[in-house]
DSSP file (Angstrom, degrees, kcal/mol; ACC not computed):
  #  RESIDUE AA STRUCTURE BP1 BP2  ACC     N-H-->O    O-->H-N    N-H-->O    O-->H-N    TCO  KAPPA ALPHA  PHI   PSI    X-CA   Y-CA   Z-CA
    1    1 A X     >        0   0    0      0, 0.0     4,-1.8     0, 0.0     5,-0.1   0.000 360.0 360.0 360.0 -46.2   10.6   15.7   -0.9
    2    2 A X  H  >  +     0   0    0      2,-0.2     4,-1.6     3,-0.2     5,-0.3   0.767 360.0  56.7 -86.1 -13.7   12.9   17.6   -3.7
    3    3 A X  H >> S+     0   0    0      2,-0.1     3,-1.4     1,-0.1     4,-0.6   0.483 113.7  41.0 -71.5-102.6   12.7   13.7   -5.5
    4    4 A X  H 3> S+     0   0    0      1,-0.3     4,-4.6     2,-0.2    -2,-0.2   0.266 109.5  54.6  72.1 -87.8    8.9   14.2   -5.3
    5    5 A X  H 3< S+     0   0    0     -4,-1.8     5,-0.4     2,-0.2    -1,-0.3   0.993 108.0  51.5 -49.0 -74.1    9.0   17.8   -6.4
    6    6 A X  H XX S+     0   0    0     -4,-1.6     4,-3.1    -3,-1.4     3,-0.9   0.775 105.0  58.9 -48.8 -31.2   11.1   16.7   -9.6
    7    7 A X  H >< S+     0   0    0     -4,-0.6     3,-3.0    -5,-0.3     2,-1.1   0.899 109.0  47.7 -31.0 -87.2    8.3   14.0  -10.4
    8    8 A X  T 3< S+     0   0    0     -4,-4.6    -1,-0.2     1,-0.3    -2,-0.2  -0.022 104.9  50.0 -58.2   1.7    6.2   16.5  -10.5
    9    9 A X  T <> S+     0   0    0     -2,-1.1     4,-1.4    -3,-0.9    -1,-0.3   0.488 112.0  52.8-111.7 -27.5    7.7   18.9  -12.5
   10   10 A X  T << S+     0   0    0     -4,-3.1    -2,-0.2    -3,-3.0    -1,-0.1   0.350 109.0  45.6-103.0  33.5    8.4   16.4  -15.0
   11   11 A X  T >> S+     0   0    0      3,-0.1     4,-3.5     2,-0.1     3,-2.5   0.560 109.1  62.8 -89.5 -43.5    4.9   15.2  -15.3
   12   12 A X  H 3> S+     0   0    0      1,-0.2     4,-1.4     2,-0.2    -2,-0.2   0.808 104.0  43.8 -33.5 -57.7    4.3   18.7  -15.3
   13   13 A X  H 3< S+     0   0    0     -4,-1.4     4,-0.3     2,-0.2    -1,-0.2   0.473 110.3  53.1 -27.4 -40.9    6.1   18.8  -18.4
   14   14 A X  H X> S+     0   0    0     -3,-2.5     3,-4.5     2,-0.2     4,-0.8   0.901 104.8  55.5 -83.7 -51.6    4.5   15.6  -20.0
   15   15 A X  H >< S+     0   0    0     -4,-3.5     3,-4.2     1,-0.4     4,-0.4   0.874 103.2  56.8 -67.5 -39.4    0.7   17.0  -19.4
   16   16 A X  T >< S+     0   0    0     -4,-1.4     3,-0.7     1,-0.3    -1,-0.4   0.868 109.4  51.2 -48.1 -37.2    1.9   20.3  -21.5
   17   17 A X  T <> S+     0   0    0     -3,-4.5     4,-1.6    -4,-0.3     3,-0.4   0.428  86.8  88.1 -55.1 -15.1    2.7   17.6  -24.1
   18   18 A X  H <X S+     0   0    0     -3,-4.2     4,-3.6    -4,-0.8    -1,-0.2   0.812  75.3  61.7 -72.2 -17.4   -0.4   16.0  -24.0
   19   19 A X  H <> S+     0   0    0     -3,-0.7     4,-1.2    -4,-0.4    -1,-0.3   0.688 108.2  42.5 -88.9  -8.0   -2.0   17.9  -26.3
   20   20 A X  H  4 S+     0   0    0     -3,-0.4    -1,-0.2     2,-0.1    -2,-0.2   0.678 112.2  55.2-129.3  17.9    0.5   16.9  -29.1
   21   21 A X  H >X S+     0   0    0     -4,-1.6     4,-2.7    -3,-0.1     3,-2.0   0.821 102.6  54.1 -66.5 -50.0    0.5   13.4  -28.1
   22   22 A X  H 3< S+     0   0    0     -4,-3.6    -3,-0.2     1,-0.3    -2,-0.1   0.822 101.9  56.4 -53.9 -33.6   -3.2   12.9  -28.3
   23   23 A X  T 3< S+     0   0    0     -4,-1.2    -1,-0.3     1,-0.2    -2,-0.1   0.852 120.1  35.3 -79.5 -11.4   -3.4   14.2  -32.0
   24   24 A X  T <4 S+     0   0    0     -3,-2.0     2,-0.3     1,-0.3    -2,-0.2   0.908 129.4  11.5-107.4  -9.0   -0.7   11.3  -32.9
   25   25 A X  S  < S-     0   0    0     -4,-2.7     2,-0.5     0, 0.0    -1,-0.3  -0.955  88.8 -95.2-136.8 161.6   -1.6    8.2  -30.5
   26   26 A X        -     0   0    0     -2,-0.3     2,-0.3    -3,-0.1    -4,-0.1  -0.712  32.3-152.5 -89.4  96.9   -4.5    7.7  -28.4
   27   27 A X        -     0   0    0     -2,-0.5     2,-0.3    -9,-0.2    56,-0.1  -0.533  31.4-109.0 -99.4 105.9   -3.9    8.9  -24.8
   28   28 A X        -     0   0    0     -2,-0.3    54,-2.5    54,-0.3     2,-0.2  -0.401  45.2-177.2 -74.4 135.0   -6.3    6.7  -22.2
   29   29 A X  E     +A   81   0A   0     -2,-0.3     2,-0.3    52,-0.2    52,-0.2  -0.526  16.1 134.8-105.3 156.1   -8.8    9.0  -21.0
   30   30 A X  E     -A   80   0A   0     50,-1.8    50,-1.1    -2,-0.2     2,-0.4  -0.976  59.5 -63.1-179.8-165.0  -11.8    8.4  -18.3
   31   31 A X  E  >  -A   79   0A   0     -2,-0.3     4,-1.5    48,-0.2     3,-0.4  -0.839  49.9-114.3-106.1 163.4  -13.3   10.2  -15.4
   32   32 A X  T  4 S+     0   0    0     46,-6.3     4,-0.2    -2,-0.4    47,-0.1   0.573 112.3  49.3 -60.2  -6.3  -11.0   10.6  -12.7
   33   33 A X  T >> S+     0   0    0     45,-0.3     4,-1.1     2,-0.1     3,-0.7   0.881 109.8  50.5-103.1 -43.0  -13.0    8.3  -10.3
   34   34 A X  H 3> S+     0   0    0     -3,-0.4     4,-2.0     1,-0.2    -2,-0.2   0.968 113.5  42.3 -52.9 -87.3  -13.4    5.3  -12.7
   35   35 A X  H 3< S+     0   0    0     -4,-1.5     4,-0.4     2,-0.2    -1,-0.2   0.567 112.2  60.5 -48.8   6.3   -9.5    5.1  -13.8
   36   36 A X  H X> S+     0   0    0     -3,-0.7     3,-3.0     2,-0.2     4,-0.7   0.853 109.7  45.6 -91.8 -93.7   -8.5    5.7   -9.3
   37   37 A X  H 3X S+     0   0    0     -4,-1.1     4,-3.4     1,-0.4     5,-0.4   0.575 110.7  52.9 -32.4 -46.0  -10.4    2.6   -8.8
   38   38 A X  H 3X>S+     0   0    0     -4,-2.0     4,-2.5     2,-0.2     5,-0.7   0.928 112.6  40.8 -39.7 -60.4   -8.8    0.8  -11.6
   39   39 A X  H <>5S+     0   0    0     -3,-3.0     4,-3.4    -4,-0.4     6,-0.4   0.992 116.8  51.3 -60.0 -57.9   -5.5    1.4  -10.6
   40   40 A X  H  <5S+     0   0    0     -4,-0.7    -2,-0.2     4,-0.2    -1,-0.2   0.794 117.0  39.4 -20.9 -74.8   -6.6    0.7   -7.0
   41   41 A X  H  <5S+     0   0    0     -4,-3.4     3,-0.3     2,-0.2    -1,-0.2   0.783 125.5  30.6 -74.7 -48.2   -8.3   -2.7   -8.0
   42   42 A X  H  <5S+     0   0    0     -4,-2.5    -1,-0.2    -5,-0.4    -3,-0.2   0.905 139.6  17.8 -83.6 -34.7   -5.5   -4.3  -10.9
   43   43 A X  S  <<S-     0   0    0     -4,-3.4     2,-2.8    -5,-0.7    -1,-0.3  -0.432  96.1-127.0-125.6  62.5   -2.3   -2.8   -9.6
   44   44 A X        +     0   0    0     -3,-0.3    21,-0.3    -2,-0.1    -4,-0.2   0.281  50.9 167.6  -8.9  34.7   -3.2   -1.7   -5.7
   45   45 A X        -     0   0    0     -2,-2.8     2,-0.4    -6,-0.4    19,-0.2  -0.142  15.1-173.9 -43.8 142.1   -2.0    1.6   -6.6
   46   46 A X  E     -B   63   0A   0     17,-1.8     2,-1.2    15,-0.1    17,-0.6  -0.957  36.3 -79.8-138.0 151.4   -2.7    4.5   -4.2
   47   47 A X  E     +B   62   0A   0     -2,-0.4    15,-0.3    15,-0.2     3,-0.1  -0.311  44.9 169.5 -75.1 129.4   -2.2    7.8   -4.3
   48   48 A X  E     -     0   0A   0     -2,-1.2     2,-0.3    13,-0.7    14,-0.2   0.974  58.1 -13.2 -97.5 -69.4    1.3    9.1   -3.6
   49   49 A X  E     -B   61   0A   0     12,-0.8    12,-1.8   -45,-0.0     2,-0.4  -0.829  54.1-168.8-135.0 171.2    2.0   13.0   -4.4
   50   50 A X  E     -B   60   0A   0     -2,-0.3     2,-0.5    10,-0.2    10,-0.2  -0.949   3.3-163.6-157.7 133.6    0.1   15.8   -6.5
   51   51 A X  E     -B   59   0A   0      8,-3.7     8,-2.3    -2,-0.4     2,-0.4  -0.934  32.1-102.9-149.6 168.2    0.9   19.0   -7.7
   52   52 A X  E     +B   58   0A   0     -2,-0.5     6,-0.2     6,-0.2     3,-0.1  -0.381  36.8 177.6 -85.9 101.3   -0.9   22.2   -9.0
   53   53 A X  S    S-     0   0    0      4,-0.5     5,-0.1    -2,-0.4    -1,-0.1   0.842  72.7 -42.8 -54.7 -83.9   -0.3   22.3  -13.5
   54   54 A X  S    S-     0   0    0      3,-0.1     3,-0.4     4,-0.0    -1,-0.2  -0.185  78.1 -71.9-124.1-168.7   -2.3   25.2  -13.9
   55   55 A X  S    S+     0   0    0      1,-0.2     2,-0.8    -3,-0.1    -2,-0.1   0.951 128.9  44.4 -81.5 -32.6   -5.4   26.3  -12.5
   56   56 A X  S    S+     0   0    0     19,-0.1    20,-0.7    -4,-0.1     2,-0.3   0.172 112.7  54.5 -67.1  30.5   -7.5   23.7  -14.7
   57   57 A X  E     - C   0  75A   0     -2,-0.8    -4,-0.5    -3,-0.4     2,-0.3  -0.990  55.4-165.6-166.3 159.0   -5.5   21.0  -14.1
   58   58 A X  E     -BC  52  74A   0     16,-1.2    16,-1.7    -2,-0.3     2,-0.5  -0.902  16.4-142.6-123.9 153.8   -3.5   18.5  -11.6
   59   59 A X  E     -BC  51  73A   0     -8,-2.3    -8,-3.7    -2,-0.3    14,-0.2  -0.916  22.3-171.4-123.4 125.8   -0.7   15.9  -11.9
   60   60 A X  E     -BC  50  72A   0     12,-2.1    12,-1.6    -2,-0.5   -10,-0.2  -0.676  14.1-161.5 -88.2 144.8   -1.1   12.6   -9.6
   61   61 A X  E     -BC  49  71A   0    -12,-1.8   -12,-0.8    10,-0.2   -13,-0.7  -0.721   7.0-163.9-135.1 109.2    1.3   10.3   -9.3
   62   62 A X  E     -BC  47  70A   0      8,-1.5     8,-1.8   -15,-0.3     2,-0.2  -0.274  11.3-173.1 -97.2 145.0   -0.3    6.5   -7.8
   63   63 A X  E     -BC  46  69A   0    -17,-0.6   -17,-1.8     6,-0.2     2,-0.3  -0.965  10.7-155.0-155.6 138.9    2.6    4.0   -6.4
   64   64 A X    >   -     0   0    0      4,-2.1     3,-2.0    -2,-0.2    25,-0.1  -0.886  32.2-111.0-124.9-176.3    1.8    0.5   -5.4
   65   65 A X  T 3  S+     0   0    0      1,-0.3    -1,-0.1    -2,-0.3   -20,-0.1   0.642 124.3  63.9 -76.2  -9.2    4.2   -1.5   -2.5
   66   66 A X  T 3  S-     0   0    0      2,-0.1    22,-0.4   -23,-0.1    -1,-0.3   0.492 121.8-115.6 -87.8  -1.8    5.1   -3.6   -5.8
   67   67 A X    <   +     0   0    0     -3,-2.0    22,-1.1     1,-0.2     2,-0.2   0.712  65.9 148.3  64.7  18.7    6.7   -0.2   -7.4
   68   68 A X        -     0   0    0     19,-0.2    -4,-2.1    20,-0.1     2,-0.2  -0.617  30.4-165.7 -67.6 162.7    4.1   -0.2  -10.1
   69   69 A X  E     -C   63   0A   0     -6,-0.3    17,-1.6    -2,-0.2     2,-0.4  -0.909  18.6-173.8-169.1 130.7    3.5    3.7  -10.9
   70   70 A X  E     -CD  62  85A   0     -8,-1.8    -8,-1.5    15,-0.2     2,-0.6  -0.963  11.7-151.5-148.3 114.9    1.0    5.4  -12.7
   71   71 A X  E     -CD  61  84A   0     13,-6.1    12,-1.9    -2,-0.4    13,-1.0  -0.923  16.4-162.9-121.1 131.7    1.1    9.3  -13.5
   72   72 A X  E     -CD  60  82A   0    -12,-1.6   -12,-2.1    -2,-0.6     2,-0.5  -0.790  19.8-168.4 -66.7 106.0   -2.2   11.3  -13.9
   73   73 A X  E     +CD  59  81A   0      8,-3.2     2,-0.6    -2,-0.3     8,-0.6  -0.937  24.6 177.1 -99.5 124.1   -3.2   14.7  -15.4
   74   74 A X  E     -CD  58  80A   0    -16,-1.7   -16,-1.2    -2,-0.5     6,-0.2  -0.969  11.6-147.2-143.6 131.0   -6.8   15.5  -14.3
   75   75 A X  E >   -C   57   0A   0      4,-1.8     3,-2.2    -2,-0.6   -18,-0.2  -0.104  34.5 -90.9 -79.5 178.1   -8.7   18.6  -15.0
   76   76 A X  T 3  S+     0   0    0    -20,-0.7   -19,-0.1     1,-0.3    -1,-0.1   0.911 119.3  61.0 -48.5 -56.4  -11.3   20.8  -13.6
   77   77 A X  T 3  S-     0   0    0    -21,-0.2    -1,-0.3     2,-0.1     3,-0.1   0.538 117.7-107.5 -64.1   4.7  -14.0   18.7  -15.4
   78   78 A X  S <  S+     0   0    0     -3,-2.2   -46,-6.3     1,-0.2     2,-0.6   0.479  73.6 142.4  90.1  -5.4  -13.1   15.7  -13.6
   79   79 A X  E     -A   31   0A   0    -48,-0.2    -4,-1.8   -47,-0.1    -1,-0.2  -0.827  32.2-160.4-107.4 127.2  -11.4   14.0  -16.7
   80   80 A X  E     -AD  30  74A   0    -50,-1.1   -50,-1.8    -2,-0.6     2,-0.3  -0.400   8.3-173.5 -97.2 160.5   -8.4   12.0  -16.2
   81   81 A X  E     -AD  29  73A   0     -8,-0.6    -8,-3.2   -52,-0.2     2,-0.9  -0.951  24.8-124.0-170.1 130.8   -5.8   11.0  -18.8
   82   82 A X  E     + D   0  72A   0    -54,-2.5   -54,-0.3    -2,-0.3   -10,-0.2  -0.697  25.5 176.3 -93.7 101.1   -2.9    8.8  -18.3
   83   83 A X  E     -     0   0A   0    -12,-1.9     2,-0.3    -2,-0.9    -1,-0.2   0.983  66.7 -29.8 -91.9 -57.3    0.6   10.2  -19.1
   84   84 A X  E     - D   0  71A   0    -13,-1.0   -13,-6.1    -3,-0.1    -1,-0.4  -0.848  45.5-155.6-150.8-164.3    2.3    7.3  -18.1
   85   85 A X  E     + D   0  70A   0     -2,-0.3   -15,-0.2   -15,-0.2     2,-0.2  -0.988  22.7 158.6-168.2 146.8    2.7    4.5  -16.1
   86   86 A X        -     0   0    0    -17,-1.6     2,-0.3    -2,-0.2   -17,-0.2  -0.862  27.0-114.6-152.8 174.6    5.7    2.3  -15.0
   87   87 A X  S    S+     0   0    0     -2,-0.2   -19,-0.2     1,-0.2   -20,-0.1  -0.857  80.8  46.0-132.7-163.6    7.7   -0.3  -12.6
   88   88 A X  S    S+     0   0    0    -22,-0.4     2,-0.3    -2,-0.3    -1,-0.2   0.894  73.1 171.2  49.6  51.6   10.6   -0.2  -10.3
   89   89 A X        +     0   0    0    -22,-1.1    -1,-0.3    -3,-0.2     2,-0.2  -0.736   5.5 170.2 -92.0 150.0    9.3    2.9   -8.7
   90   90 A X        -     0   0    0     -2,-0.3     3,-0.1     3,-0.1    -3,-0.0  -0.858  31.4-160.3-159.4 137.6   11.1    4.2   -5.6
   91   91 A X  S    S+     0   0    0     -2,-0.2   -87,-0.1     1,-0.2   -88,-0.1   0.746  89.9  55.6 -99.3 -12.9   10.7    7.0   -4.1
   92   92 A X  S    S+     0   0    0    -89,-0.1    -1,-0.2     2,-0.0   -89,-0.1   0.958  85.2  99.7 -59.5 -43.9   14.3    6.9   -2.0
   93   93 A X        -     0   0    0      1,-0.1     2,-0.5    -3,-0.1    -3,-0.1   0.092  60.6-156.9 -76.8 169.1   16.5    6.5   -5.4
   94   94 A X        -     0   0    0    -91,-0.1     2,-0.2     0, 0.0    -1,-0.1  -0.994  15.8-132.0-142.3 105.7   18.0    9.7   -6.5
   95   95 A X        -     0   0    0     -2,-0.5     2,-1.3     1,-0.1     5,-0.0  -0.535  25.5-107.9 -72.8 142.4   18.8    9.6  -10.3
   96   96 A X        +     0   0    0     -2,-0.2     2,-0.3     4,-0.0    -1,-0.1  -0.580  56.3 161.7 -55.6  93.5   22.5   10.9  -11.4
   97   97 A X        -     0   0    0     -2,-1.3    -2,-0.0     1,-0.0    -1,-0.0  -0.836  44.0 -88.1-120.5 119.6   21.7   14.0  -12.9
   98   98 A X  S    S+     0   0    0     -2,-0.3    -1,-0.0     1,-0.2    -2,-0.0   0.512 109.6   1.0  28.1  87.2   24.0   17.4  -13.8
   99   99 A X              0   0    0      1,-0.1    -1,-0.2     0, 0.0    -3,-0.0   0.917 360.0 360.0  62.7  40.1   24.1   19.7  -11.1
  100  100 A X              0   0    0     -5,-0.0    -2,-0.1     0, 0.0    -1,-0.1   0.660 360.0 360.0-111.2 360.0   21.9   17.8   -8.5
């Protein structure tokens, strides 16, 4: 749970960022229902954890049994935006960090 938590506070983190990634590289955007199915259908990603940005906004994070990863920001309107995306996900390992 606290690995989880930490995702999610440093996705949290990214989607605050997004806005000054998008003006220099192009950050894939869609509605949230198109790019779920996507993941679903190429990488058999599902959804894993979520947690509250703001009130407009969520962050998802989508896990397949192959440890592909995919982390989500999706707003109020329904529009989804891909802060990243990875492999070797596991949700047992526990990174060495400072005073955890």
């Amino acid at each position: 749970m606290a690995r989880t938590l930490r995702i999610i506070a440093a996705a949290a983190a990214s989607a605050m960022l997004l806005p000054l990634a998008s003006a220099s590289a192009e950050v894939p955007c869609a509605e949230r229902g198109e790019i779920v199915k996507k993941l679903s259908d190429e990488y058999k990603e599902k959804a894993q954890a979520v947690g509250v940005i703001n009130p407009d906004a969520v962050v998802e994070i989508f896990v397949s049994e192959n440890g592909t990863w995919t982390i989500l920001a999706t707003g109020t309107d329904g529009k989804s935006c891909v802060l990243s995306a990875g492999e070797g996900f596991d949700g047992n390992l526990m990174a060495a960090l400072p005073d955890a």
